[in-house]
C-alpha positions as protocol buffer text, in pm:
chain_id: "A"
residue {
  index: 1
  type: UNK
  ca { x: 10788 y: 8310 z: 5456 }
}
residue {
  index: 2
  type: UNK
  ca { x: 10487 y: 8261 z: 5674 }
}
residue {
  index: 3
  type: UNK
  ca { x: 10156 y: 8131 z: 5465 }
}
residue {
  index: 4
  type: UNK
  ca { x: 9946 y: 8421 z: 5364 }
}
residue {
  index: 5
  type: UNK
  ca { x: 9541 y: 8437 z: 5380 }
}
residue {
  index: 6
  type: UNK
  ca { x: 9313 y: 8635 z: 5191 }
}
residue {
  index: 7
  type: UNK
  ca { x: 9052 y: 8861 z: 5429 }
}
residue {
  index: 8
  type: UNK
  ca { x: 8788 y: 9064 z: 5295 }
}
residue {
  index: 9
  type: UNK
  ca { x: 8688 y: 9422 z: 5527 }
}
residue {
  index: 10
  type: UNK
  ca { x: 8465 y: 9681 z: 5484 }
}
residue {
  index: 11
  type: UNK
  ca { x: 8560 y: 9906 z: 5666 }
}
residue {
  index: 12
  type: UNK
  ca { x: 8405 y: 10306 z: 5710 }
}
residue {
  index: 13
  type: UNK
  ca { x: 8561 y: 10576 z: 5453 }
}
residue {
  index: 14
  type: UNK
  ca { x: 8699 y: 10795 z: 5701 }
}
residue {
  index: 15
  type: UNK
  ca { x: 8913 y: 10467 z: 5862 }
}
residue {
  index: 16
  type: UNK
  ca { x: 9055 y: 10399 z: 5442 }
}
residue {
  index: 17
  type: UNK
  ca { x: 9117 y: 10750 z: 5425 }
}
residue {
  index: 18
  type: UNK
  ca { x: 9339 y: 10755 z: 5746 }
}
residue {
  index: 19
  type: UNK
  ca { x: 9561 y: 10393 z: 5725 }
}
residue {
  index: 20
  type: UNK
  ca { x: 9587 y: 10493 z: 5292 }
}
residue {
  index: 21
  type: UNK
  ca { x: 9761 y: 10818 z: 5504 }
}
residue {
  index: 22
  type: UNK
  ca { x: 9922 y: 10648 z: 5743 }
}
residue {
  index: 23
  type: UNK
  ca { x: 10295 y: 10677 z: 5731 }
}
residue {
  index: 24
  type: UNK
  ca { x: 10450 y: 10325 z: 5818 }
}
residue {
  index: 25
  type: UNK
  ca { x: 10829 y: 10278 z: 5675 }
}
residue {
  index: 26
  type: UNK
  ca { x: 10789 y: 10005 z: 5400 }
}
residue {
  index: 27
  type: UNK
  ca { x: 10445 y: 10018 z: 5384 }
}
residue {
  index: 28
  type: UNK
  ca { x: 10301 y: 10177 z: 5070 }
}
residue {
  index: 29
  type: UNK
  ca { x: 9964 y: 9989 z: 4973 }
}
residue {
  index: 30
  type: UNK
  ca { x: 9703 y: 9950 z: 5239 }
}
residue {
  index: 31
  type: UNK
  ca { x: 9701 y: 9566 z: 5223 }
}
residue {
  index: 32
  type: UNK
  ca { x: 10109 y: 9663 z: 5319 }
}
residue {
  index: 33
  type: UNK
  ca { x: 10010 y: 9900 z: 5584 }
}
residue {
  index: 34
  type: UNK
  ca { x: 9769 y: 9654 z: 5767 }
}
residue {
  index: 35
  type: UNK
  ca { x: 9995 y: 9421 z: 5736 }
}
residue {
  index: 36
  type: UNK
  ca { x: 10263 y: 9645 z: 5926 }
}
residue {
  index: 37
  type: UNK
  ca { x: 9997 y: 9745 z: 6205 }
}
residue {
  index: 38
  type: UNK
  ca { x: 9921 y: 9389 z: 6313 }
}
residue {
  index: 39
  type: UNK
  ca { x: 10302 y: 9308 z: 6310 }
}
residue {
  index: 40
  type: UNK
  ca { x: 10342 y: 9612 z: 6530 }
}
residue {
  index: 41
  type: UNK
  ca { x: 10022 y: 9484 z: 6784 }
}
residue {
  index: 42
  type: UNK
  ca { x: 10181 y: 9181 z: 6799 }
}
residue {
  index: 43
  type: UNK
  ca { x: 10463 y: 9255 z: 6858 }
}
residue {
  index: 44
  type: UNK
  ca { x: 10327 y: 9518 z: 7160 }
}
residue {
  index: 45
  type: UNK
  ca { x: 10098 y: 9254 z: 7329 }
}
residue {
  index: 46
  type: UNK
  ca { x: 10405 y: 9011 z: 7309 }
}
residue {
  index: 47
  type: UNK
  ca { x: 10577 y: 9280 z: 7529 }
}
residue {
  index: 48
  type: UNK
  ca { x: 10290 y: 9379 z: 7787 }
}
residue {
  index: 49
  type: UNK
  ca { x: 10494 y: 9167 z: 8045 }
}
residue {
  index: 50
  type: UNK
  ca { x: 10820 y: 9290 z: 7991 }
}
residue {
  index: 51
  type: UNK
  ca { x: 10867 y: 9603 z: 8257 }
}
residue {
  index: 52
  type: UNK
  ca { x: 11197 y: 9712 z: 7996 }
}
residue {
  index: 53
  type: UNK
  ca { x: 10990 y: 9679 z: 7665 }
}
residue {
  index: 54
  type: UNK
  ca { x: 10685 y: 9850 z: 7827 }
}
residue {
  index: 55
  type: UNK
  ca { x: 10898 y: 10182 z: 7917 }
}
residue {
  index: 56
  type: UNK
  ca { x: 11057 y: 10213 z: 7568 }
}
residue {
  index: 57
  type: UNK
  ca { x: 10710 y: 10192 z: 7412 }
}
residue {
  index: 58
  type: UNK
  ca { x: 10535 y: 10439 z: 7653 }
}
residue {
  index: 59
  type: UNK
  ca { x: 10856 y: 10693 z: 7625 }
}
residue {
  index: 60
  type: UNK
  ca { x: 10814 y: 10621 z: 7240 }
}
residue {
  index: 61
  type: UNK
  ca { x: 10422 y: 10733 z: 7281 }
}
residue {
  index: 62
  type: UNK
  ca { x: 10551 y: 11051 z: 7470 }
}
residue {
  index: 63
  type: UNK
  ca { x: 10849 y: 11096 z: 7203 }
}
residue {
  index: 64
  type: UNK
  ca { x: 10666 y: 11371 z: 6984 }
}
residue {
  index: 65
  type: UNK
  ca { x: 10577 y: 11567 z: 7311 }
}
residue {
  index: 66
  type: UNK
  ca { x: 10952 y: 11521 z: 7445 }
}
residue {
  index: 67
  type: UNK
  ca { x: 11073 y: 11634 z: 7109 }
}
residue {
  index: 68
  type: UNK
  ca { x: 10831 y: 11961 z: 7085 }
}
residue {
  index: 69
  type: UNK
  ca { x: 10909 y: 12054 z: 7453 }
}
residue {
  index: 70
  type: UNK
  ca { x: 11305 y: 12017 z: 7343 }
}
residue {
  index: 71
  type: UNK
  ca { x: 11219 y: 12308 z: 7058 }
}
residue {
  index: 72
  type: UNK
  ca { x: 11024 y: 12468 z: 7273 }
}
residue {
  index: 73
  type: UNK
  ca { x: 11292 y: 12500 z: 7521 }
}
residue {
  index: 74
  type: UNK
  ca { x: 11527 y: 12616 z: 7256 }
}
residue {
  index: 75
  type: UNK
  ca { x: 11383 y: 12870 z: 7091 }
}
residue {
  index: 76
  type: UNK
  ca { x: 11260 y: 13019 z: 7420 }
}
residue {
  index: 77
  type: UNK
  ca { x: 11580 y: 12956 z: 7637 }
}
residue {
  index: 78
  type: UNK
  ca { x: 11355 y: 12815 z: 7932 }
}
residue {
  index: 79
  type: UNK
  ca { x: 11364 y: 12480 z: 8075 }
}
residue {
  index: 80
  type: UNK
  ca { x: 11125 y: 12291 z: 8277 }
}
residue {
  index: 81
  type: UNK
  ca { x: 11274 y: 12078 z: 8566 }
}
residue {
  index: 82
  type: UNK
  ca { x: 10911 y: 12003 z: 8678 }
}
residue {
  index: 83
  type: UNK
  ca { x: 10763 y: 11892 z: 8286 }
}
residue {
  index: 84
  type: UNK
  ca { x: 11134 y: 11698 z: 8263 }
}
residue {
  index: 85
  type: UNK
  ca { x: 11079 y: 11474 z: 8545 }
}
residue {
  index: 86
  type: UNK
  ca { x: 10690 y: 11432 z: 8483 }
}
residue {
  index: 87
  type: UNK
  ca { x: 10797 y: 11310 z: 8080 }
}
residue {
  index: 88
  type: UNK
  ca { x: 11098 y: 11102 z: 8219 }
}
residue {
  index: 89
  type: UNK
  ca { x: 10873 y: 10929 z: 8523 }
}
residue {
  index: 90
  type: UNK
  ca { x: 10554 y: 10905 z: 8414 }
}
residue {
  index: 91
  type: UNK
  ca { x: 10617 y: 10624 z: 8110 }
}
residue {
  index: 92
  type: UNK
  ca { x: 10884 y: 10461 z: 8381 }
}
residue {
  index: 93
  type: UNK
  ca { x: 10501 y: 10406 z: 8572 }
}
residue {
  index: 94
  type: UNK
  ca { x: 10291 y: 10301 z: 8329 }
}
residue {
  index: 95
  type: UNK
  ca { x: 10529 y: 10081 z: 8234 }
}
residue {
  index: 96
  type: UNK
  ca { x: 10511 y: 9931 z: 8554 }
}
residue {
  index: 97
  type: UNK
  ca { x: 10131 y: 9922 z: 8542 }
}
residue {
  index: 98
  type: UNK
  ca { x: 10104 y: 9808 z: 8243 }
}
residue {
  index: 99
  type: UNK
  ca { x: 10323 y: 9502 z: 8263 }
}
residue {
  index: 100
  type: UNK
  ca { x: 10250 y: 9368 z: 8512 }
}
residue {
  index: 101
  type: UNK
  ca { x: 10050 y: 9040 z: 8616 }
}
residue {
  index: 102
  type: UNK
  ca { x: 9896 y: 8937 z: 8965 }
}
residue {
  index: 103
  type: UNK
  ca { x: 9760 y: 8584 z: 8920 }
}
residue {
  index: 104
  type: UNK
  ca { x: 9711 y: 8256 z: 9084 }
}
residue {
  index: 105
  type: UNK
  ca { x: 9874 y: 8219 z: 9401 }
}
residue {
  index: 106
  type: UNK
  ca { x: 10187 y: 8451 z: 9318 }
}
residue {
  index: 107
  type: UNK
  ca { x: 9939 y: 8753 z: 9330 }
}
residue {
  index: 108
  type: UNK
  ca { x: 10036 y: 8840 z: 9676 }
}
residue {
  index: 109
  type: UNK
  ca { x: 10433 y: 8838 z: 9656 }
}
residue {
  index: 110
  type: UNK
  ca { x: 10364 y: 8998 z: 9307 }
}
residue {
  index: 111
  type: UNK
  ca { x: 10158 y: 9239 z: 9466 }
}
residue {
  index: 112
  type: UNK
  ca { x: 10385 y: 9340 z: 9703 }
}
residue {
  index: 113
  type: UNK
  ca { x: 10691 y: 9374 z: 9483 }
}
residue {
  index: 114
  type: UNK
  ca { x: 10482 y: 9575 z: 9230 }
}
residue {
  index: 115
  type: UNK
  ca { x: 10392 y: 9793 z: 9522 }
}
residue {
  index: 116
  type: UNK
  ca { x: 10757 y: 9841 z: 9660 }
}
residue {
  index: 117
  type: UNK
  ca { x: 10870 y: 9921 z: 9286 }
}
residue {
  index: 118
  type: UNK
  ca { x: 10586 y: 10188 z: 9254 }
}
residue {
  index: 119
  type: UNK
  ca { x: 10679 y: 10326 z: 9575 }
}
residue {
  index: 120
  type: UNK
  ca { x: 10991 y: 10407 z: 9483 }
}
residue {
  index: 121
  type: UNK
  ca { x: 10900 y: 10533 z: 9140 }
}
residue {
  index: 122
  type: UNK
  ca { x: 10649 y: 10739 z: 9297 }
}
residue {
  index: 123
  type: UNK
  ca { x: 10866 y: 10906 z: 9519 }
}
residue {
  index: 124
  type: UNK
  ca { x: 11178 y: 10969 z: 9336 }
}
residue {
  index: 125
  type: UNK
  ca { x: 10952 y: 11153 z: 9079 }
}
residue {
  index: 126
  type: UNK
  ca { x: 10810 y: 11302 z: 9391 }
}
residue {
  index: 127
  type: UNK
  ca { x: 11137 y: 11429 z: 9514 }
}
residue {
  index: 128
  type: UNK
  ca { x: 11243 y: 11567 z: 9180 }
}
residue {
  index: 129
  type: UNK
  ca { x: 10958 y: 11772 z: 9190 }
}
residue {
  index: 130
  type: UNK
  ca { x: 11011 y: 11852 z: 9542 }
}
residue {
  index: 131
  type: UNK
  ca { x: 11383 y: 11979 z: 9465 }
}
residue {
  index: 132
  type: UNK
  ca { x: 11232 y: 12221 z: 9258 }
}
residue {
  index: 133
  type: UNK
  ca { x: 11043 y: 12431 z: 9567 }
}
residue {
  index: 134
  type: UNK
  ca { x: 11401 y: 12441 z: 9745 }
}
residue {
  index: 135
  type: UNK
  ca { x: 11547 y: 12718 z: 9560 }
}
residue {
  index: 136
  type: UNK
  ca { x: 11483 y: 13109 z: 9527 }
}
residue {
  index: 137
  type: UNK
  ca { x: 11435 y: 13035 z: 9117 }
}
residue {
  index: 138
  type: UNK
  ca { x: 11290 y: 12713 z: 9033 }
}
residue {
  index: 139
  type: UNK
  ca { x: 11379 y: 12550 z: 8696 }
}
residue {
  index: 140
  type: UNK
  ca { x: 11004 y: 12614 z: 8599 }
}
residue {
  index: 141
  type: UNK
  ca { x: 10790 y: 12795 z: 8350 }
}
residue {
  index: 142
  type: UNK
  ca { x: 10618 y: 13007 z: 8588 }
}
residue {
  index: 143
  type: UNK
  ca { x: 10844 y: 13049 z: 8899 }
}
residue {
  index: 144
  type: UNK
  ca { x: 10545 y: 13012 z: 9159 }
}
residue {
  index: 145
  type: UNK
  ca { x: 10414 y: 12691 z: 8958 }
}
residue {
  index: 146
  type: UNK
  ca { x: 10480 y: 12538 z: 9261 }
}
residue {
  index: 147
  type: UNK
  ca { x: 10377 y: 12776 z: 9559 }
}
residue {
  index: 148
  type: UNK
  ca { x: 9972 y: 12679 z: 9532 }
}
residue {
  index: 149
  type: UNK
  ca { x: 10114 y: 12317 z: 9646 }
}
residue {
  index: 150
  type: UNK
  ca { x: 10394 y: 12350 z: 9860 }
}
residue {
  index: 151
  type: UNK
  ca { x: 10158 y: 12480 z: 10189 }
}
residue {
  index: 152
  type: UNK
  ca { x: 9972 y: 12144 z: 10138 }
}
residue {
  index: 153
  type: UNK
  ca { x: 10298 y: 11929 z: 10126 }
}
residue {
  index: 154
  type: UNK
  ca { x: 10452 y: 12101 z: 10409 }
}
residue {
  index: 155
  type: UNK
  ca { x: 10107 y: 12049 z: 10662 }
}
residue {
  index: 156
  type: UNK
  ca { x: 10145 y: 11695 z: 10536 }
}
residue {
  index: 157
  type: UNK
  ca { x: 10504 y: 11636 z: 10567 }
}
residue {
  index: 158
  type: UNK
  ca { x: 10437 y: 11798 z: 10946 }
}
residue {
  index: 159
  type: UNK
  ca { x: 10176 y: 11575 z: 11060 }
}
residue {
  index: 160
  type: UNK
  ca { x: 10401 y: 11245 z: 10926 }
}
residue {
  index: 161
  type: UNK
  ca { x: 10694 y: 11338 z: 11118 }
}
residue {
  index: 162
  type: UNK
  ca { x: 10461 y: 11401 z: 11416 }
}
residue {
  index: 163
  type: UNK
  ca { x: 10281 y: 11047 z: 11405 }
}
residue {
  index: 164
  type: UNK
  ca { x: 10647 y: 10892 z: 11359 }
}
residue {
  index: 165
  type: UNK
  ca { x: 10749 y: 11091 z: 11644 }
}
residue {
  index: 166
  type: UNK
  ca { x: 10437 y: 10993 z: 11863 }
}
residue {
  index: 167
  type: UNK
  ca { x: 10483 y: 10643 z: 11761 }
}
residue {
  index: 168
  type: UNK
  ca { x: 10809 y: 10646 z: 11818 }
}
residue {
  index: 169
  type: UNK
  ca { x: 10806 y: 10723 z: 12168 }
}
């Protein structure tokens, strides 16, 4: 077992009154449930540059939202398509974001692959959202959730293809 040292905080009532209810599993004291927060820092900034380890942490931040949309979901019989993809993409991004590192000379290459791997994110979420405004009854909340942004998309979508096409000639 790792040597132990003996610290001495003072630390603002309303900060004892939350970690003493803080809920950590084998943690009962709050010399126990410090203890069990600095383990758990660690062992987050010892992931920050692992892409993998990054996602599971952000989809375990979004977990209680997942898990309150799921009853939501069931006790109303709806589904979301649109909040599904945002919960399932957006930690898949910040993941990215979050771990990774452009230094020294690497920052360019790293740059660029970090860029490509956004990209791709960014637009597979994109589509999923976009497969939504395809059909007569989108797997939304509110059927015309969509309809403010589709005119925008479309004018956009129109003047790519036209610069591809005028470039292309």
């Amino acid at each position: 077992m790792a040597q132990m040292q003996t610290i001495s905080i003072r630390i603002p009532d309303e900060d004892f009154q939350w970690l003493s209810s803080l809920q950590e599993p084998d943690a009962k004291t709050p010399s126990e449930k410090l203890r069990a927060l600095l383990a758990r820092v660690r062992k987050q900034d010892a992931g920050m540059t692992s892409p993998e380890w990054c996602a599971a942490w952000m989809r375990a931040l979004a977990q209680p939202f997942v898990e309150a949309l799921s009853t939501y979901e069931c006790k109303h019989k709806v589904h979301s398509d649109l909040v599904g993809a945002v919960a399932e993409w957006v930690p898949r991004l910040m993941a990215t974001l979050v771990s990774t590192r452009l230094a020294g000379d690497a920052g360019r290459d790293r740059a660029l692959e970090v860029e490509a791997v956004l990209a791709q994110q960014c637009f597979r979420m994109f589509a999923t959202l976009l497969r939504a405004g395809v059909t007569t009854r989108p797997a939304t909340y509110d059927e015309e959730v969509l309809d403010h942004y589709l005119p925008d998309i479309l004018e956009i979508a129109e003047l790519i293809a036209a610069r591809k096409e005028k470039g292309a000639l």
